[in-house]
FIMITI-409208 format. One record per residue (C-alpha): residue in one letter; x, y, z. Coordinates in steps of 0.05 Angstrom, whole numbers, m for minus. Last residue first. Layout:
# FIMITI-409208
rest,x,y,z
A,X,Y,Z
...
END
This chain:
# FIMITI-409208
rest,x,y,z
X,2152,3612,m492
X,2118,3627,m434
X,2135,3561,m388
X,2218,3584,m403
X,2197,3656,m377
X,2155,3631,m313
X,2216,3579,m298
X,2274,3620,m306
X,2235,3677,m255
X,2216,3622,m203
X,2285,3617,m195
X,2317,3549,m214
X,2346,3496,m167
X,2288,3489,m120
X,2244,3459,m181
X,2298,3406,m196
X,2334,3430,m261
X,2309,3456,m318
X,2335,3412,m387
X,2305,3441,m449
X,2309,3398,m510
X,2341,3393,m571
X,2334,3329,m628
X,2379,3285,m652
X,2348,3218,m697
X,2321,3252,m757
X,2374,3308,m754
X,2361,3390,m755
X,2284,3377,m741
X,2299,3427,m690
X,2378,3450,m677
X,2405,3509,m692
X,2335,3535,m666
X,2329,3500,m608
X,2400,3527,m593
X,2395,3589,m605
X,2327,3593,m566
X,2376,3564,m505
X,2423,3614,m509
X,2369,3664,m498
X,2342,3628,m449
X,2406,3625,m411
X,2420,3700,m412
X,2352,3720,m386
X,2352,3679,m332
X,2415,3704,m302
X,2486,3662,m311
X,2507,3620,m248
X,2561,3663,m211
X,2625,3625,m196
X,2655,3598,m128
X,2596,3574,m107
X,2577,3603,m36
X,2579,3580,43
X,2525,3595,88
X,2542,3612,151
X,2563,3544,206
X,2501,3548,269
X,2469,3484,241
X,2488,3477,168
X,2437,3418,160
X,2384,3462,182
X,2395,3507,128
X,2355,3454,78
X,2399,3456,14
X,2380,3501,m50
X,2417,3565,m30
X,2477,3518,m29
X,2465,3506,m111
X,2470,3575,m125
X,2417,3589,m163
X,2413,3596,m237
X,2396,3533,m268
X,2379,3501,m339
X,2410,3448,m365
X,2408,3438,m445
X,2361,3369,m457
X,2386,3329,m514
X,2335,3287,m541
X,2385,3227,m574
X,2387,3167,m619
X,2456,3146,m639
X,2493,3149,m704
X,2562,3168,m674
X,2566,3234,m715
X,2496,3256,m695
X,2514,3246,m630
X,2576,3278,m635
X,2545,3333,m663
X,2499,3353,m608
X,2556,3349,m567
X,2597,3387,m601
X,2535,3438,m619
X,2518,3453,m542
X,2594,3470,m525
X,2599,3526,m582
X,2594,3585,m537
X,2580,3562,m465
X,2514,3541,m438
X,2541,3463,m443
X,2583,3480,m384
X,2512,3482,m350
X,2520,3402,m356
X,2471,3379,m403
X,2422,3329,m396
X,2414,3264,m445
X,2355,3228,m456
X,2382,3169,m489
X,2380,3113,m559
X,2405,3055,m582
X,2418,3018,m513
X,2448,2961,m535
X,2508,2947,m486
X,2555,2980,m548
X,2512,3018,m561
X,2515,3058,m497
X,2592,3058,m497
X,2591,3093,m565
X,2543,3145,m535
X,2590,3164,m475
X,2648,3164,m515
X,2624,3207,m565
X,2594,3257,m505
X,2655,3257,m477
X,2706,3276,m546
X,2643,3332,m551
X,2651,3355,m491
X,2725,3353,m494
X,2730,3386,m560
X,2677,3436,m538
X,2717,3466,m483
X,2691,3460,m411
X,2701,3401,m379
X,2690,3394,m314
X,2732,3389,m261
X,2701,3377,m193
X,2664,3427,m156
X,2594,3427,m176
X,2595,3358,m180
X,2628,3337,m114
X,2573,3383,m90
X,2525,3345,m125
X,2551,3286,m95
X,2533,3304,m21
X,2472,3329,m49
X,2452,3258,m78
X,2478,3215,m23
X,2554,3190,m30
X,2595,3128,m24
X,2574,3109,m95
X,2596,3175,m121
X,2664,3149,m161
X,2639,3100,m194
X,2628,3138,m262
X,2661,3193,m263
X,2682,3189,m335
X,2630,3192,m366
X,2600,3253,m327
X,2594,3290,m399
X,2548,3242,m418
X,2491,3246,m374
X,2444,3204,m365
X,2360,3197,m367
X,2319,3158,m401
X,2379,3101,m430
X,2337,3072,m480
X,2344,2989,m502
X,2351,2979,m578
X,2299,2937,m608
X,2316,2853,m601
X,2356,2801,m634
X,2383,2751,m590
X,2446,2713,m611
X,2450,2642,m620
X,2461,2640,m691
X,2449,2719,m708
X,2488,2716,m778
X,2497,2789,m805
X,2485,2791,m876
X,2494,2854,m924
X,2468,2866,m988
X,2405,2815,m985
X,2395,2756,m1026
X,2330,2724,m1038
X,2278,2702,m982
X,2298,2693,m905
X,2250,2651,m859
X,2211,2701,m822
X,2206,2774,m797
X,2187,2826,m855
X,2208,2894,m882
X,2240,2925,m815
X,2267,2996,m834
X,2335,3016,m849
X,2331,3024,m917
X,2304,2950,m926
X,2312,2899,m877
X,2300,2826,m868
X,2299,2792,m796
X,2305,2718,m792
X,2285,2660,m749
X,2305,2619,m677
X,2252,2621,m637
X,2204,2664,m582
X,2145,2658,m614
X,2111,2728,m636
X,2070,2780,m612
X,2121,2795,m554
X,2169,2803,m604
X,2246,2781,m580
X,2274,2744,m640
X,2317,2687,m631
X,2365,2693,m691
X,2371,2655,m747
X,2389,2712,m806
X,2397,2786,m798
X,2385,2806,m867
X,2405,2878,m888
X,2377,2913,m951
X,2394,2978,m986
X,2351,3012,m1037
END
């Protein structure tokens, strides 16, 4: 058995006062809160620190680390085309390098665990288990949702915002239904009950981003 002790901090428990006390720990569970008794294996001293559960993060998306800031300017469908657009990364070292770095920077400002969707890139051989793995390698708390959509996203927009200008197309063709659920039992599969803390999900996209075909097979399974 391992123990931790977390001793003097202010503990945040709604059911308790808000003061100054101790935490103990054993095997990664709380044992008791209250003044510290006996030795534990590790210490960490709290002295005018808060102790409180890990915050959760309910929906990012770690592959877009690092474009953070750069779609403040920009509505949601205005940055979606940025999205669909801008480089992405598609080998599994980088997505799993990104989704490291994303979950390291979450704990860091206490967020211990995330719903985290996919990037379709994630649909390519190998790119689902890096960053499935990289959560399970960085300790964090994780439901993993693997995006799902197969329209092009400009079929999605309202045409009146194109006025009398035709309809432009993605330059790449989004895999067919069938394809990505298949993928997708591979991965739920690989996957379930796999780790205690990472778990798969499915990850559809907004209602007018998937054919009503993806979404009658995926609700049938």
């Amino acid at each position: 058995m391992t123990t931790l002790l977390i001793k003097n901090g202010h503990v945040l428990d709604l059911a308790l006062p808000f003061e100054a006390t101790d935490v103990f720990i054993e095997d990664g569970r709380i044992a008791r809160i209250g003044p510290s008794q006996g030795r534990a294996d590790r210490v960490i001293e709290a002295t005018g620190k808060v102790v409180m559960p890990g915050l959760i993060n309910a929906h990012t998306h770690s592959v877009q680390i690092l474009d953070r800031g750069l779609g403040d300017p920009y509505t949601l469908d205005q940055w979606s085309v940025l999205g669909a657009f801008g480089a992405q990364a598609q080998t599994s070292r980088e997505l799993y390098a990104l989704t490291a770095w994303s979950a390291l920077t979450l704990l860091r400002g206490g967020c211990t665990a995330s719903m985290d969707i996919t990037s379709p890139a994630a649909q390519l051989e190998g790119n689902y288990d890096a960053m499935m793995q990289a959560y399970v390698d960085t300790g964090a708390r994780a439901a993993v949702a693997l995006a799902l959509v197969d329209l092009d996203f400009y079929e999605t927009l309202p045409r009146s915002l194109l006025g009398a200008n035709p309809l432009p197309r993605m330059p790449f063709t989004r895999p067919k239904a069938d394809v990505q659920l298949a993928l997708a039992r591979r991965c739920l599969a690989t996957w379930k009950d796999r780790s205690p803390r990472v778990q798969p999900y499915l990850g559809p996209s907004a209602p007018h981003r998937v054919s009503d075909e993806l979404l009658d097979r995926e609700s049938s399974r």
